[in-house]
VEXFI-589171 format. One record per residue (C-alpha): residue number from 1; x, y, z. Coordinates in steps of 0.25 Angstrom, whole numbers, plus 5000, padded with zeros to 4 digits. Each point is the difference from the previous one (the first is absolute). Layout:
<recs>
@k NUM | px X | py Y | pz Z $
...
</recs>
This chain:
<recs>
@k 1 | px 5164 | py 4951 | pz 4893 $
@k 2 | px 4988 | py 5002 | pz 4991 $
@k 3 | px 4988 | py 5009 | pz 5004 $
@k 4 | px 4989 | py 4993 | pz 5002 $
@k 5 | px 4992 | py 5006 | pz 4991 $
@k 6 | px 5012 | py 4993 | pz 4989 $
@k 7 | px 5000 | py 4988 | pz 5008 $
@k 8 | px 4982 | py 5000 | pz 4996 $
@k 9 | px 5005 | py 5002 | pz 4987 $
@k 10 | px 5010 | py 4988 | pz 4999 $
@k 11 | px 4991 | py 4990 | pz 5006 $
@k 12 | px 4988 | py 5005 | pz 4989 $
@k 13 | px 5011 | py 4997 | pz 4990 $
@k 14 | px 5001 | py 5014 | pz 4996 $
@k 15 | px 5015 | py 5001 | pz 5000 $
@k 16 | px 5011 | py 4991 | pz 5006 $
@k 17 | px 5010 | py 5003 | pz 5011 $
@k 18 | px 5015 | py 4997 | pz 5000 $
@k 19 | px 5006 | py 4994 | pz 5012 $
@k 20 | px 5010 | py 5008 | pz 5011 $
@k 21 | px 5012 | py 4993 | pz 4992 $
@k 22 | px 5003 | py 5005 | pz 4986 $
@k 23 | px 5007 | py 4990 | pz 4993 $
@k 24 | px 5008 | py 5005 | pz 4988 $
@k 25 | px 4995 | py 4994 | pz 4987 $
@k 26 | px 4987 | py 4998 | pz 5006 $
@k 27 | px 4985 | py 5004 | pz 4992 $
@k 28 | px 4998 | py 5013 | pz 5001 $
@k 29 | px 4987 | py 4999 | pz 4992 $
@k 30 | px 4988 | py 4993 | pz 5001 $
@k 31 | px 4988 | py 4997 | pz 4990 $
@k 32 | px 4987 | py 4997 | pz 5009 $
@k 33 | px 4993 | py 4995 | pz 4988 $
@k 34 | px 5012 | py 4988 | pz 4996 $
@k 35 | px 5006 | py 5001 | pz 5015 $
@k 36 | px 5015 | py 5002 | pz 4992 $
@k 37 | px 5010 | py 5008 | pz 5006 $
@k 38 | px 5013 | py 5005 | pz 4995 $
@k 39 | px 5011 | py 5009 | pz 5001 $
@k 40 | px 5006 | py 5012 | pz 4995 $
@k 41 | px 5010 | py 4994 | pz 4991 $
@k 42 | px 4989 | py 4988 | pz 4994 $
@k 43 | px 4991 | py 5012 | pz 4996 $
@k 44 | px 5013 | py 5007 | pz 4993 $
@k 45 | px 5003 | py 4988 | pz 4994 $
@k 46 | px 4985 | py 4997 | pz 4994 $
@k 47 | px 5000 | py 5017 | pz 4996 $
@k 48 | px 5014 | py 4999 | pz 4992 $
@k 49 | px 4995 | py 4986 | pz 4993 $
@k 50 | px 4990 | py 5010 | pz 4995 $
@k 51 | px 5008 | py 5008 | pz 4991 $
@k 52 | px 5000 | py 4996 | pz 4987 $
@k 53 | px 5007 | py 5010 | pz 4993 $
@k 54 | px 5007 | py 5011 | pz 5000 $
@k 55 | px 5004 | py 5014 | pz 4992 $
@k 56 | px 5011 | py 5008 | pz 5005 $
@k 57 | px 5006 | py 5013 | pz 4994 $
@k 58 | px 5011 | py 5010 | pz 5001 $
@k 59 | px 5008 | py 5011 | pz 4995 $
@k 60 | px 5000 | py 5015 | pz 4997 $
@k 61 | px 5003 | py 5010 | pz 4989 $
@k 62 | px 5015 | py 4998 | pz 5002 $
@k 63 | px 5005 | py 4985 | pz 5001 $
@k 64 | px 4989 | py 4992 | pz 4992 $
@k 65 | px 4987 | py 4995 | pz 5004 $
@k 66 | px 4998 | py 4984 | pz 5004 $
@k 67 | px 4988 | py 4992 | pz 4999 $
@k 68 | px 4998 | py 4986 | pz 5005 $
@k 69 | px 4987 | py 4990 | pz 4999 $
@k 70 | px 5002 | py 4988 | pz 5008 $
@k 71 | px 4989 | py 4989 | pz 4996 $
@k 72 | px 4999 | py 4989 | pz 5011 $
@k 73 | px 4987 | py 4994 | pz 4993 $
@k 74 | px 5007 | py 4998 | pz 4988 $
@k 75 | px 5014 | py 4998 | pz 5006 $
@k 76 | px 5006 | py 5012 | pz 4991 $
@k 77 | px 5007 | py 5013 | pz 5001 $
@k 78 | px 5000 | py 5012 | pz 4992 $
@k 79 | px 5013 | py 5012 | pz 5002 $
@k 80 | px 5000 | py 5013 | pz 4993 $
@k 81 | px 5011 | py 5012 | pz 5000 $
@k 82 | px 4998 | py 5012 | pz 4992 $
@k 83 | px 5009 | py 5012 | pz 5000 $
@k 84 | px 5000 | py 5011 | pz 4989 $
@k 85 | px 4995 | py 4993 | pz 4988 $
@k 86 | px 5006 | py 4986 | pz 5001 $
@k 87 | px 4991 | py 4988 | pz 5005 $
@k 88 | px 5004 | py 4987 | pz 5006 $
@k 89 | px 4990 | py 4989 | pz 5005 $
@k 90 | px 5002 | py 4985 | pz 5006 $
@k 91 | px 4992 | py 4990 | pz 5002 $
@k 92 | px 5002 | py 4989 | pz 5007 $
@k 93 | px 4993 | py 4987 | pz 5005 $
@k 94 | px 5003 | py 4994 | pz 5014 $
@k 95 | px 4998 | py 4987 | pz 5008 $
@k 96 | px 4991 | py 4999 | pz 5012 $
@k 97 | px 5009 | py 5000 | pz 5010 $
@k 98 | px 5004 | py 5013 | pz 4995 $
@k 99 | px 4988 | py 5007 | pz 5001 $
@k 100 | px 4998 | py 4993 | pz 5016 $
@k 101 | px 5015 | py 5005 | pz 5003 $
@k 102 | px 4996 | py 5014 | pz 4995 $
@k 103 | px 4984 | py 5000 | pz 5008 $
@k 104 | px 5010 | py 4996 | pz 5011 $
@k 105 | px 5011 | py 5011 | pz 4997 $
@k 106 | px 4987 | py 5012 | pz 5000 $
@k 107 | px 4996 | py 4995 | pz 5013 $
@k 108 | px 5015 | py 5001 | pz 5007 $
@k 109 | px 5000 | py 5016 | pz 4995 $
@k 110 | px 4985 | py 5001 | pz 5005 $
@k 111 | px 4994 | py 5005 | pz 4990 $
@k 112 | px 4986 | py 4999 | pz 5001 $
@k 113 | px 5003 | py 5010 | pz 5012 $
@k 114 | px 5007 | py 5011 | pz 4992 $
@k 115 | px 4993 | py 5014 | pz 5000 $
@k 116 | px 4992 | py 5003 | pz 4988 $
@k 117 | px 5007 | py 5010 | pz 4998 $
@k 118 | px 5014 | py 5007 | pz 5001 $
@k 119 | px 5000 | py 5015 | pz 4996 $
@k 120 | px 5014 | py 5009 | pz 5003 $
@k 121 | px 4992 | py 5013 | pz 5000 $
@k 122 | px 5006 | py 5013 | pz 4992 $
@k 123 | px 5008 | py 4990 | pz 4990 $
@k 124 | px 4993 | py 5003 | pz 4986 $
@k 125 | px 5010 | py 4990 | pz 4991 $
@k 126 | px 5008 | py 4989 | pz 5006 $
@k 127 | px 4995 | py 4984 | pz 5000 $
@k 128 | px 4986 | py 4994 | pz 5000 $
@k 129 | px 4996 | py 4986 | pz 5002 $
@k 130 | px 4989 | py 4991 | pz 5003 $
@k 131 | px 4997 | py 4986 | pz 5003 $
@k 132 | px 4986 | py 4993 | pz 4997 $
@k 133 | px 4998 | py 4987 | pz 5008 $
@k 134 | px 4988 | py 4992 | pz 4992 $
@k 135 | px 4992 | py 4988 | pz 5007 $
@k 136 | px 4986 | py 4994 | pz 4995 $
@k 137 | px 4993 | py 5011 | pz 5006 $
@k 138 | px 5007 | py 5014 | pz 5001 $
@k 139 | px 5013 | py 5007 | pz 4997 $
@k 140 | px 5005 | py 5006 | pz 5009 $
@k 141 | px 5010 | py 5012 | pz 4997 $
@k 142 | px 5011 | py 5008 | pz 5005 $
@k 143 | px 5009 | py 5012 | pz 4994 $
@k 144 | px 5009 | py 5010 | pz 5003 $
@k 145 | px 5006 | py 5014 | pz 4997 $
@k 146 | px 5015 | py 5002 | pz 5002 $
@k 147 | px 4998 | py 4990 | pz 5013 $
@k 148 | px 5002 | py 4985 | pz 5003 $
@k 149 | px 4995 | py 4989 | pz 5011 $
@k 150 | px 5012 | py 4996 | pz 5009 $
@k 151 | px 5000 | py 4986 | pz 4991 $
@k 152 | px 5001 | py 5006 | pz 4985 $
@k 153 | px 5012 | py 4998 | pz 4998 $
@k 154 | px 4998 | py 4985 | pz 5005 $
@k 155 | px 4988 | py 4998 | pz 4990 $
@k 156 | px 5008 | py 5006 | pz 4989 $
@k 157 | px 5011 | py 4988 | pz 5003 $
@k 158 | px 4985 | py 4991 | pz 5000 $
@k 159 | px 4995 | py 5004 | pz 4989 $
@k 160 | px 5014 | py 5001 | pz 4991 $
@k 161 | px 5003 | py 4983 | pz 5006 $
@k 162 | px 4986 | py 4996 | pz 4993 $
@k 163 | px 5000 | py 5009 | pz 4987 $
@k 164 | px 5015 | py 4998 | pz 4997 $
@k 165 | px 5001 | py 5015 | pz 4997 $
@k 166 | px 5003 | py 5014 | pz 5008 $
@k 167 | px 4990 | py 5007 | pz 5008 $
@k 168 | px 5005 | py 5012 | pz 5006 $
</recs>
């Protein structure tokens, strides 16, 4: 049961209560201004439908050093793998069903929630990797040092179905 002192505060339209039963898939947000309301997994979806692009990178001294850009403004991808001397590079264009199926794929492995950082301390060599996730209005990044999210190797499948290439 709400205070009064909250229930003074719903009635002046200040905030907005729930009811006794919680119904699952119900608004969990409300907008007092446009009087919307939506739930957890709507604001997920509209926060992923955001990104636009994406940079990802791996590797060490030993093993090579990948490099993806993933273009979902201009429907491309660009892979890299250098290892001693030698270069390789692909570039690829892709449909836009491909670029939905991989917004979708980033969202199953969570990654808007990962760390910002993952660092296994006392390890001076060993793999470095980072992920920048681009919208219109920020990149967001994430990197490590010798230590991955749960879901790495997950996005390495992710990122290997829309470039065609390895990412390890």
């Amino acid at each position: 049961m709400p205070s009064f002192k909250l229930f003074q505060e719903a009635e002046a339209g200040k905030v907005k209560l729930g009811g006794c039963c919680i119904i699952e898939g119900g608004p969990e947000y409300y907008c007092k201004d446009c009087k919307n309301e939506w739930n957890r997994e709507q604001v997920l979806d509209i926060i992923y439908g955001q990104i636009k692009g994406l940079k990802a990178s791996v590797g060490g001294y030993f093993g090579g050093y990948y490099h993806v850009d993933i273009d979902l403004k201009n429907l491309k991808t660009t892979w890299l793998f250098k290892e001693g001397g030698s270069e390789k590079t692909s570039t690829r264009s892709i449909r836009n069903k491909t670029a939905e199926e991989f917004i979708k794929s980033l969202k199953e492995i969570n990654l808007l929630n990962w760390k910002a950082k993952y660092v296994e301390p006392g390890v001076c060599d060993g793999t470095q990797w980072s992920v920048e996730i681009i919208t219109d209005g920020r990149t967001v990044r994430k990197y490590g040092d010798n230590k991955f999210p749960e879901e790495w190797r997950q996005f390495c499948k992710v990122i290997k179905r829309i470039t065609g290439k390895e990412f390890r």
